[in-house]
C-alpha positions as CSV (number, residue, x, y, z in Angstrom):
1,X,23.6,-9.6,10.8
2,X,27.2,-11.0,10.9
3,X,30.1,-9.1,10.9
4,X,31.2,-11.0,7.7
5,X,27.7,-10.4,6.2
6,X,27.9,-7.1,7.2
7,X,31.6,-6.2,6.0
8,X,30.9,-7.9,2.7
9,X,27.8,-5.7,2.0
10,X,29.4,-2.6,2.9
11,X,32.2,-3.2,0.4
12,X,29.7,-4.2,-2.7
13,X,27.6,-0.9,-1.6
14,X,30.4,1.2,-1.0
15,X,32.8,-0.5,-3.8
16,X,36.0,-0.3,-1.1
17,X,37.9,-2.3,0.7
18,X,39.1,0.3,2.9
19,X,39.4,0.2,6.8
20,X,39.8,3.4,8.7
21,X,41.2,3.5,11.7
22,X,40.2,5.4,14.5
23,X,43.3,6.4,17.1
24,X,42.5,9.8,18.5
25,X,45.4,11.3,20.6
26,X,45.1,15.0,22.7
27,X,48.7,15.9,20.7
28,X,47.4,15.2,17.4
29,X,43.6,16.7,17.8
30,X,42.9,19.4,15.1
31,X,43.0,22.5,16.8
32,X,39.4,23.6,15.1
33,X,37.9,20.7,17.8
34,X,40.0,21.5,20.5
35,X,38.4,25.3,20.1
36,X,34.9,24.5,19.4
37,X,35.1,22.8,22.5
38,X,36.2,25.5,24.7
39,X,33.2,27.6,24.1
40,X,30.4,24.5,24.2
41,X,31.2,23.1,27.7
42,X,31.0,24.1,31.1
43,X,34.4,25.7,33.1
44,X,33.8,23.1,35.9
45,X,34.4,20.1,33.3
46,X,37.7,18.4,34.0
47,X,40.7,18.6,31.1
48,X,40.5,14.9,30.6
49,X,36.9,15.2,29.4
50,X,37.6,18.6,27.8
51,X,40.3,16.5,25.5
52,X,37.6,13.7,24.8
53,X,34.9,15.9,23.6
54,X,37.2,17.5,21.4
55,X,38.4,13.4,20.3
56,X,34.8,12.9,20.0
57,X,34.3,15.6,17.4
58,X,37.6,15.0,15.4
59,X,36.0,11.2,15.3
60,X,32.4,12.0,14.4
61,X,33.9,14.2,11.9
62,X,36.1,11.7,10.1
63,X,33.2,8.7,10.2
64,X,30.5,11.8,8.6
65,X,33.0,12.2,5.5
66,X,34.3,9.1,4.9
67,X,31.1,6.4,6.0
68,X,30.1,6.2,2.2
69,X,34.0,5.9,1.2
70,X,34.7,2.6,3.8
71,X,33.5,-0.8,4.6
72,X,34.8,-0.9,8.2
73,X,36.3,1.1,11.2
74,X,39.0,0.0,13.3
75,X,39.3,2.2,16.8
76,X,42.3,0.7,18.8
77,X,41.4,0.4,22.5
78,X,44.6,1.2,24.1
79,X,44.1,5.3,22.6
80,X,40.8,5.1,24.6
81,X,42.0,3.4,27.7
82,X,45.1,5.9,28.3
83,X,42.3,8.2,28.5
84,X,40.9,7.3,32.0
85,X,37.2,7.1,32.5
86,X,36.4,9.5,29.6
87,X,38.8,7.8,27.4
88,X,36.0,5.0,27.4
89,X,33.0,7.1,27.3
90,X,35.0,8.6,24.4
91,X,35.3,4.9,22.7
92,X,31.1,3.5,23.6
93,X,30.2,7.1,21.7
94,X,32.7,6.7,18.8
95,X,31.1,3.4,18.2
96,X,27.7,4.5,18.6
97,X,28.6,7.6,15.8
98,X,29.1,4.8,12.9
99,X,26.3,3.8,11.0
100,X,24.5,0.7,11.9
101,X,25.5,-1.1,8.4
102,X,29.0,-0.2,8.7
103,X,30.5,-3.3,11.0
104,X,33.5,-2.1,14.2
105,X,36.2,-4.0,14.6
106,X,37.8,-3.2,17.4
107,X,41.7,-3.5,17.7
108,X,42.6,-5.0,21.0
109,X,44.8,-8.5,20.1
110,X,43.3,-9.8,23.7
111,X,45.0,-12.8,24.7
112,X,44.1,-14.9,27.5
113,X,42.5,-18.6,28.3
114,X,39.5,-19.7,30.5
115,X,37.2,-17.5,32.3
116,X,39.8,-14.4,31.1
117,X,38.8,-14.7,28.0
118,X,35.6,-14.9,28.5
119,X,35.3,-12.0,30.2
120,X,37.4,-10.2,27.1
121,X,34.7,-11.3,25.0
122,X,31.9,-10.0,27.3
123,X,33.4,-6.7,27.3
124,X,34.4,-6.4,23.4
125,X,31.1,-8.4,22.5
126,X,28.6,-7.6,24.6
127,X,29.5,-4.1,26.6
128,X,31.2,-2.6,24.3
129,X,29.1,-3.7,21.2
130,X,31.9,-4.4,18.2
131,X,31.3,-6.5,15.3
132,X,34.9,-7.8,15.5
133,X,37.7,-7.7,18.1
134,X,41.8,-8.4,16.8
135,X,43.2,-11.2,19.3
136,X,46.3,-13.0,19.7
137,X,47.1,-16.7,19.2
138,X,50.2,-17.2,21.3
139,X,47.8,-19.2,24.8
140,X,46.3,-21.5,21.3
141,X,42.6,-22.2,20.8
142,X,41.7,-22.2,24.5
143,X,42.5,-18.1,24.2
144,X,40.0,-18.0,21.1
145,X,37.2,-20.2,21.9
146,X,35.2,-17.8,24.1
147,X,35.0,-15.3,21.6
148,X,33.9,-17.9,18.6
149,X,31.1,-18.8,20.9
150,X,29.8,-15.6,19.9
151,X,29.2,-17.0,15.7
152,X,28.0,-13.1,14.6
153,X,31.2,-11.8,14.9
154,X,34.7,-11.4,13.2
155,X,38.2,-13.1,14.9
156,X,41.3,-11.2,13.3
157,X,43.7,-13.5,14.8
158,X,47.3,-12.0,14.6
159,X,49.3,-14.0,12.3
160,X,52.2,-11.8,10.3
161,X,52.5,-8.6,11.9
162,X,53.5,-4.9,10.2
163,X,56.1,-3.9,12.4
164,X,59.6,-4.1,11.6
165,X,60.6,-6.7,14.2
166,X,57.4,-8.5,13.1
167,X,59.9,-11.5,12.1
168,X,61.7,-12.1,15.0
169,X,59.0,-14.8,16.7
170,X,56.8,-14.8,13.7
171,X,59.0,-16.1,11.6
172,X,60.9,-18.8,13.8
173,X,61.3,-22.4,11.9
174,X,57.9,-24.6,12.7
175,X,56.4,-27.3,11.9
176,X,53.7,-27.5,9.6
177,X,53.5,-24.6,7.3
178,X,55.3,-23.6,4.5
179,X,56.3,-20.8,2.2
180,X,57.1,-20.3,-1.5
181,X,60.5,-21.5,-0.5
182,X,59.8,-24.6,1.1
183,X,60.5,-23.2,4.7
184,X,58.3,-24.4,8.2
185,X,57.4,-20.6,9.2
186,X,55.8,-20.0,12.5
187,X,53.0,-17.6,11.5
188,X,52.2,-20.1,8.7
189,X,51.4,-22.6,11.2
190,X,49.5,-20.0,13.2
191,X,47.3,-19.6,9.5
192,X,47.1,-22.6,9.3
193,X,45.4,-23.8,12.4
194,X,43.9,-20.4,13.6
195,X,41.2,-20.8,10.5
196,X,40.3,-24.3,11.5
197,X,39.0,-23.2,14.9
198,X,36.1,-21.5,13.5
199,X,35.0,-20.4,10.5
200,X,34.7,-16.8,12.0
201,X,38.4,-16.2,11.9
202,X,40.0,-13.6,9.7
203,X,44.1,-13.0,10.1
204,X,46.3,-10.0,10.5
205,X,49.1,-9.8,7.9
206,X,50.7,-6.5,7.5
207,X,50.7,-4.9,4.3
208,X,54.1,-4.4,4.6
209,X,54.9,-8.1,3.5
210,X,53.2,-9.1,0.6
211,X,55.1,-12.1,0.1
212,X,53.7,-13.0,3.9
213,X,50.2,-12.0,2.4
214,X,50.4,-14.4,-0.3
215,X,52.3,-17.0,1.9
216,X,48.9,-16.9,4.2
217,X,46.4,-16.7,0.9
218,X,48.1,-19.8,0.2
219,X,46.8,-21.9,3.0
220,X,43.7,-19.9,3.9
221,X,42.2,-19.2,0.7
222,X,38.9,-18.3,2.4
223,X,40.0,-16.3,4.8
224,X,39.3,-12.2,5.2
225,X,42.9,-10.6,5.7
226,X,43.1,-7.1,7.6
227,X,46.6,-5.6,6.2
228,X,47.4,-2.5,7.8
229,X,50.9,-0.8,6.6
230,X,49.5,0.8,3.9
231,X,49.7,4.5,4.3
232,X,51.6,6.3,6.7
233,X,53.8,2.7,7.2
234,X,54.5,2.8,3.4
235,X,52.9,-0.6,2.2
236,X,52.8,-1.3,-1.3
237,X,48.7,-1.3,-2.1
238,X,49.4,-3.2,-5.6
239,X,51.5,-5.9,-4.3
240,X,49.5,-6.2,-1.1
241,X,46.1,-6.6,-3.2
242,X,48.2,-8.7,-5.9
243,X,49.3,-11.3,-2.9
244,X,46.2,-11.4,-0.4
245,X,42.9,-10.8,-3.3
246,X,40.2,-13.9,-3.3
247,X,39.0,-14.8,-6.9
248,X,35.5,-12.8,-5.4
249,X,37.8,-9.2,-5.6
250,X,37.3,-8.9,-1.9
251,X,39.1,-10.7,1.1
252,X,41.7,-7.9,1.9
253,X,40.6,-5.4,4.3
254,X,43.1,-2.7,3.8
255,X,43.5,-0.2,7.2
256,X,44.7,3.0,6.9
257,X,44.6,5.3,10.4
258,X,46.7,8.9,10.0
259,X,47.3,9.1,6.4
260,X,43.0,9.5,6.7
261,X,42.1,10.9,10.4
262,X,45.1,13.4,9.9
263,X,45.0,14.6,6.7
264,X,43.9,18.2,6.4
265,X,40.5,17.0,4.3
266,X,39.8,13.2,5.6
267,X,36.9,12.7,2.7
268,X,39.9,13.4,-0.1
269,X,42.4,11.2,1.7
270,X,40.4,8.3,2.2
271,X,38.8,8.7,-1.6
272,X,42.0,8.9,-3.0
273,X,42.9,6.0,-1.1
274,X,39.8,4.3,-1.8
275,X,40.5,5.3,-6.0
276,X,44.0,3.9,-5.8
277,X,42.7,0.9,-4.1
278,X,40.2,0.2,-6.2
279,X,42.6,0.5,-9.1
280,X,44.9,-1.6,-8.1
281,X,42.3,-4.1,-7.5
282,X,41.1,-3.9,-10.9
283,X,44.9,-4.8,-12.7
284,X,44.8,-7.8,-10.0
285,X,41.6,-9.0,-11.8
286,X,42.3,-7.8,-15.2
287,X,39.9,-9.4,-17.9
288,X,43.4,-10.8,-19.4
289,X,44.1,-12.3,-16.4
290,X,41.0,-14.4,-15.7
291,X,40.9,-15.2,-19.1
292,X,44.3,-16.7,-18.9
293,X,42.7,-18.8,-16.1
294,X,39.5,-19.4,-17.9
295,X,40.7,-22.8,-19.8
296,X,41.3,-24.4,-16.5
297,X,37.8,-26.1,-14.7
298,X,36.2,-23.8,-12.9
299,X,34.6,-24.1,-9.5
300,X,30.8,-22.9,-8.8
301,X,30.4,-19.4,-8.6
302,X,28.8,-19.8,-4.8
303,X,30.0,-17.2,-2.8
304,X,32.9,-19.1,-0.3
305,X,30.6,-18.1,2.8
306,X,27.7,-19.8,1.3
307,X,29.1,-23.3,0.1
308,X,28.9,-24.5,3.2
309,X,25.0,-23.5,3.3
310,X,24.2,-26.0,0.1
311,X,25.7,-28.5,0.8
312,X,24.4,-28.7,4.5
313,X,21.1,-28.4,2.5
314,X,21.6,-31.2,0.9
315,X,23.3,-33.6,3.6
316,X,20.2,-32.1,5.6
317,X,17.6,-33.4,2.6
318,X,16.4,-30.3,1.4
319,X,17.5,-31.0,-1.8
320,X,17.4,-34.3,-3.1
321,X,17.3,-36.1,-6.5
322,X,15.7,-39.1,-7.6
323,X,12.3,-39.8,-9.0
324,X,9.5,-37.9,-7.3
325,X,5.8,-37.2,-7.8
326,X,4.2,-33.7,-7.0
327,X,0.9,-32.6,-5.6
328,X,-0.1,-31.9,-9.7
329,X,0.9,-35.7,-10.2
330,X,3.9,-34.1,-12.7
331,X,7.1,-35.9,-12.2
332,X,10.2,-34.6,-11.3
333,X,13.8,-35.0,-10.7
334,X,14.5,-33.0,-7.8
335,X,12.7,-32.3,-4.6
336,X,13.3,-28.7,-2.8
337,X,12.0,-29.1,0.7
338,X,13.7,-25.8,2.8
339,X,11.4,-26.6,5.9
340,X,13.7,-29.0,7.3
341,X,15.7,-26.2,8.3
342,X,14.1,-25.8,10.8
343,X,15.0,-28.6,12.7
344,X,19.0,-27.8,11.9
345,X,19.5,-24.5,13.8
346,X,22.9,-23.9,12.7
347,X,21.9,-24.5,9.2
348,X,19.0,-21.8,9.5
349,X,21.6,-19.6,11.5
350,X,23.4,-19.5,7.8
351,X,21.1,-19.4,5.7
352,X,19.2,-16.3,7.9
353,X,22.8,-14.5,7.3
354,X,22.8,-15.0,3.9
355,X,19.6,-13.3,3.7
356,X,20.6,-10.6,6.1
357,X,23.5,-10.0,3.9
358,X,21.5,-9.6,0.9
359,X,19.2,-7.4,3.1
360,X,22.1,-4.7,4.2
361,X,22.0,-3.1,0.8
362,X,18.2,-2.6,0.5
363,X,16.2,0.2,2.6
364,X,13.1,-1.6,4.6
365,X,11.4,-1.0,7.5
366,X,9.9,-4.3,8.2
367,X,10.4,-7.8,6.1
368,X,7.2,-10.1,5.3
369,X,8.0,-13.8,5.3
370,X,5.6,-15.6,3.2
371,X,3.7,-18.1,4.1
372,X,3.8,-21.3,4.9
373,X,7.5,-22.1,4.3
374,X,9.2,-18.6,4.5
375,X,7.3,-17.7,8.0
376,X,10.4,-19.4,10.7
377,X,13.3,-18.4,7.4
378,X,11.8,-14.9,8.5
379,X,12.0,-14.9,12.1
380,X,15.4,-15.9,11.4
381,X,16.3,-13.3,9.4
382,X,14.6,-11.1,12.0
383,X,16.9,-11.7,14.5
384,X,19.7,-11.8,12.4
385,X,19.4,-8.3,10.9
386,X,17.5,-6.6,13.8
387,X,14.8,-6.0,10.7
388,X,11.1,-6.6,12.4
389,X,8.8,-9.0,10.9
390,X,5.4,-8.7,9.8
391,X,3.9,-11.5,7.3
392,X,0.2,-11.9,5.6
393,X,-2.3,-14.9,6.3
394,X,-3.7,-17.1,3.8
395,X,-6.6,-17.5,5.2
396,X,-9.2,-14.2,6.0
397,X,-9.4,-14.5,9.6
398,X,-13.3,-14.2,11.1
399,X,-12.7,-14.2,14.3
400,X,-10.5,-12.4,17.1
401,X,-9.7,-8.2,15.3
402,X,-9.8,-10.5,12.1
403,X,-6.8,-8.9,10.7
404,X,-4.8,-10.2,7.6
405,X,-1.5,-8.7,8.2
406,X,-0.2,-10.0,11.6
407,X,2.8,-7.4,13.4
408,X,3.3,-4.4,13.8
409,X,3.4,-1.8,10.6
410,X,1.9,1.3,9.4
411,X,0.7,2.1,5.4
412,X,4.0,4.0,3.7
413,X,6.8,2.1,5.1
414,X,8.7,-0.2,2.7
415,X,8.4,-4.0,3.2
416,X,11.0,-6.5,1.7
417,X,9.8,-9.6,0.7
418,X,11.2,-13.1,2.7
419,X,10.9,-16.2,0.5
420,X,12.7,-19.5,0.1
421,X,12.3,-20.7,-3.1
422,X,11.1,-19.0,-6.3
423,X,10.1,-20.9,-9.5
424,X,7.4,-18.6,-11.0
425,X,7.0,-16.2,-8.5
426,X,3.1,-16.6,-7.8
427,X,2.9,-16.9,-3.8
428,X,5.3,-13.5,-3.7
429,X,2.7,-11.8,-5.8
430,X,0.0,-12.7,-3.9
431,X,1.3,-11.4,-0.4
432,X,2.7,-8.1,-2.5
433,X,-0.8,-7.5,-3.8
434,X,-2.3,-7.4,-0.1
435,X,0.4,-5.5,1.4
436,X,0.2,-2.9,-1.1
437,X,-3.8,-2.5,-1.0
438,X,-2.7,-2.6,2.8
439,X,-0.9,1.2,1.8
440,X,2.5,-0.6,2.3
441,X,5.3,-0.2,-0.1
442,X,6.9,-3.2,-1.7
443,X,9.3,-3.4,-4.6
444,X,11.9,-5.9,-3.3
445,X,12.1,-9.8,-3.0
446,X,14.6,-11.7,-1.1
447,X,14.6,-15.9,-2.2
448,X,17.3,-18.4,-0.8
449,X,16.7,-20.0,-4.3
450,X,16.0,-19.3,-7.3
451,X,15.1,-22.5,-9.7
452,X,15.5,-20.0,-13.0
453,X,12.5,-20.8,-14.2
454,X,11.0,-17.9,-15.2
455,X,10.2,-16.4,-11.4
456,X,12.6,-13.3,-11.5
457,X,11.0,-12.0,-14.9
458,X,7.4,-12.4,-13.8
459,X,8.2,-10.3,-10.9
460,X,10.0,-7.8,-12.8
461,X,6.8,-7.3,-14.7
462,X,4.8,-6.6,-11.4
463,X,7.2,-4.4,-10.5
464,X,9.2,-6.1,-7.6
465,X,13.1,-6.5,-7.6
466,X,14.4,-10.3,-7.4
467,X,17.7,-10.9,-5.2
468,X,18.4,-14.3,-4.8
469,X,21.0,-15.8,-2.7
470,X,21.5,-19.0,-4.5
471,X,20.5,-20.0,-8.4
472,X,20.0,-23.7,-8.7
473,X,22.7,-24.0,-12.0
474,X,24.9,-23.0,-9.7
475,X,23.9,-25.0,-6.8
476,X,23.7,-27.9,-9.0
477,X,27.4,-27.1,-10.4
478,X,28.5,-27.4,-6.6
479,X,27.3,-30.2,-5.6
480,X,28.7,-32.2,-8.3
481,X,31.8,-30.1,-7.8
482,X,31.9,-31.5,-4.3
483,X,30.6,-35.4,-5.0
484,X,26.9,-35.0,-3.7
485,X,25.7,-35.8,-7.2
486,X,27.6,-37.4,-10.3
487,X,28.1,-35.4,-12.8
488,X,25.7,-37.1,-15.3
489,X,22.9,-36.8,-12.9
490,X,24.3,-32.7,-13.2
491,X,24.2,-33.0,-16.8
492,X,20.8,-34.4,-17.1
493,X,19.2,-32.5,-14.7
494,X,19.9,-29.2,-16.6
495,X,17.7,-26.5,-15.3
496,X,14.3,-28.5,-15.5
497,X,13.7,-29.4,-11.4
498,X,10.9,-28.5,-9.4
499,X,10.6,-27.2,-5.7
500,X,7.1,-28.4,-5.2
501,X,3.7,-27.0,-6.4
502,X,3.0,-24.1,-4.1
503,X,5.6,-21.8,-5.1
């Protein structure tokens, strides 16, 4: 899964925004870890790893209470590497403590160009294992490329720093950028073209300076922010959240470190930061508010990460409008035709994250892709969430160990349901039918779209949860948002298309 996809289900599951960072020091170490330690390791240990055990326990401690309170966890490298040796074994266990559906970013703001980087990325990336590393624009794209080449994880590119001296580069005249006063700002021209090097870049903008924060909404309304400053630096949560939301409620990742790791109970600290947060978040989006904005046109409700799925989908052809005729000889409007994505790896990259996104808040131990058209979607989302595949065969096999299940699986685990396309929902009841005589548990259905046409309801009534990705109105509302259909072709269509007859 992507960190994005990742981070984005962790807030909706665990309704926060909150960050947590994870700086363990020997000076500040609870004394109740530096004890237990004493009497649970051997006298020939050295001090350094005496200290890092007792780190390690302070850290596993803080990630046990809070995990169901945050949607991230930020360990800054430099704590670990002024450790020595254990310092880093300290760091690859820290990591390893978080749950797997809770994404790392790891604060390092590396900085280099060429084969440097590179190697910067190998060790964040693939070494050390994060989801997301903080880096540093000042050597340009050359210094960020290496690590976009990795397109499952996050780029926090520093852009409008919390410290107090923040402003004395960062804010130097430029060209290109501007804030609510008219002024060419340097880290608004970092914004600017640090988000247009890949679409995996967030950017750093310290909670101290919401008007930075809203400065940098302004030109990179997409973006996902990490603020830090809030807590022990004294950032104001309300205007921070006022300045950097997205109209989504999320797009702020707000980082706390001592106010959290240091506080006497960590689970109190970081829910009563996680309340306040959430409070503050709700006056940003007060009903009053959007309704005050409600008279304006409105933009499709597609998430921002996936507008870029439809309309690939439909420059690719898998959606197109016109005049067709269907196996049943009905005729129909609109074609849906999602095995073309297969020959557009980057489009099936996207849509497999989608899935995988919608997939991080339901429990499985295997997904089924159904076939024919859902069998490569589901290898995709395999190896995007990590989630193995099995999937049924149409056909009773007579030959060979004439097995209808193919994969790996054993009766009682649960099984989530891969589809593309749902209209009435007849193809996903068939394959749930067979893995449940099979003894396998299935109650939940994953579809990139869903033509509102009756599919979710029939599956309700058989018992099996509908999460779609995509809903055509709103697909439909995009695309003549964007200028891939007229508007009148929108308004005629209505909800009455068709994907095909085997769905």
């Amino acid at each position: 899964m992507s960190f994005y996809a990742k981070l984005e289900a962790a807030a909706r599951r665990n309704d926060t925004l909150l960050c947590v960072g994870l700086d363990p020091t020997p000076e500040a170490c609870p004394v109740r870890f530096q004890q237990a330690v004493k009497t649970s390791i051997s006298e020939t240990e050295s001090e350094a790893v005496r200290k890092c055990q007792a780190l390690l326990a302070w850290n596993r401690a803080v990630i046990d209470s809070t995990s169901d309170l945050v949607c991230c966890y930020k360990p800054n490298i430099a704590f670990y590497e002024a450790l020595g040796q254990p310092g880093m074994a300290l760091l690859r266990a820290t990591i390893a403590a978080v749950p797997t559906d809770i994404p790392v970013l790891l604060d390092a703001k590396r900085g280099d160009i060429g084969s440097t980087a590179a190697a910067y990325a190998r060790a964040c990336f693939e070494e050390l294992g994060v989801d997301a590393v903080t880096l540093s624009p000042y050597l340009g794209e050359d210094s960020i490329s290496p690590f976009a080449a990795y397109p499952d994880k996050g780029l926090f590119v520093l852009c409008h720093t919390s410290n107090p001296s923040a402003g004395a580069f960062q804010r130097l005249t430029a060209g290109n950028g501007r804030n609510h006063d008219g002024n060419d700002l340097l880290f608004l021209r970092v914004a600017t073209e640090a988000v247009s090097w890949s679409p995996a870049v967030g950017l750093v903008v310290g909670a101290t300076y919401p008007q930075a924060l809203a400065d940098v909404r302004a030109v990179a309304p997409d973006a996902w922010l990490l603020a830090p400053g809030i807590g022990a630096q004294g950032g104001d949560l309300e205007a921070a959240l006022k300045a950097g939301l997205r109209a989504d409620g999320l797009g702020v990742l707000v980082a706390a470190t001592r106010s959290v790791t240091q506080a006497d109970d960590p689970r109190q600290a970081a829910l009563r930061l996680r309340e306040d947060l959430n409070a503050a978040r709700a006056q940003c989006l007060a009903p009053s508010k959007i309704e005050a904005a409600s008279s304006a046109p409105q933009p499709s409700p597609v998430q921002a990460s996936h507008r870029d799925l439809v309309t690939g989908l439909a420059e690719l052809g898998a959606l197109q409008f016109g005049d067709f005729t269907l196996a049943s000889g009905k005729r129909s409007s609109m074609y849906v035709d999602l095995r073309l994505l297969v020959s557009q790896p980057d489009l099936m990259q996207a849509a497999a994250a989608a899935y995988a996104q919608e997939l991080a808040a339901l429990q499985c131990d295997r997904i089924a892709g159904v076939p024919y058209a859902a069998l490569p979607i589901g290898m995709a989302v395999a190896l995007a969430s990590g989630v193995p595949l099995i999937y049924n065969r149409k056909e009773s096999k007579s030959h060979g160990l004439g097995k209808d299940i193919e994969g790996l699986w054993q009766p009682g685990e649960r099984v989530v349901i891969i589809e593309d396309v749902i209209t009435t929902g007849g193809s996903i009841v068939s394959s749930v039918e067979l893995f449940r005589v099979a003894g396998l548990v299935v109650e939940d259905a994953i579809v990139l779209l869903d033509r509102q046409q009756g599919g979710v309801e029939n599956l309700r009534k058989a018992g099996i949860r509908v999460h779609s990705v995509l809903a055509l109105g709103d697909v439909l509302d995009l695309l003549s948002e964007t200028g891939h259909i007229p508007a009148e072709i929108r308004q005629s269509l209505g909800l009455s298309v068709s994907a095909g007859e085997n769905r």
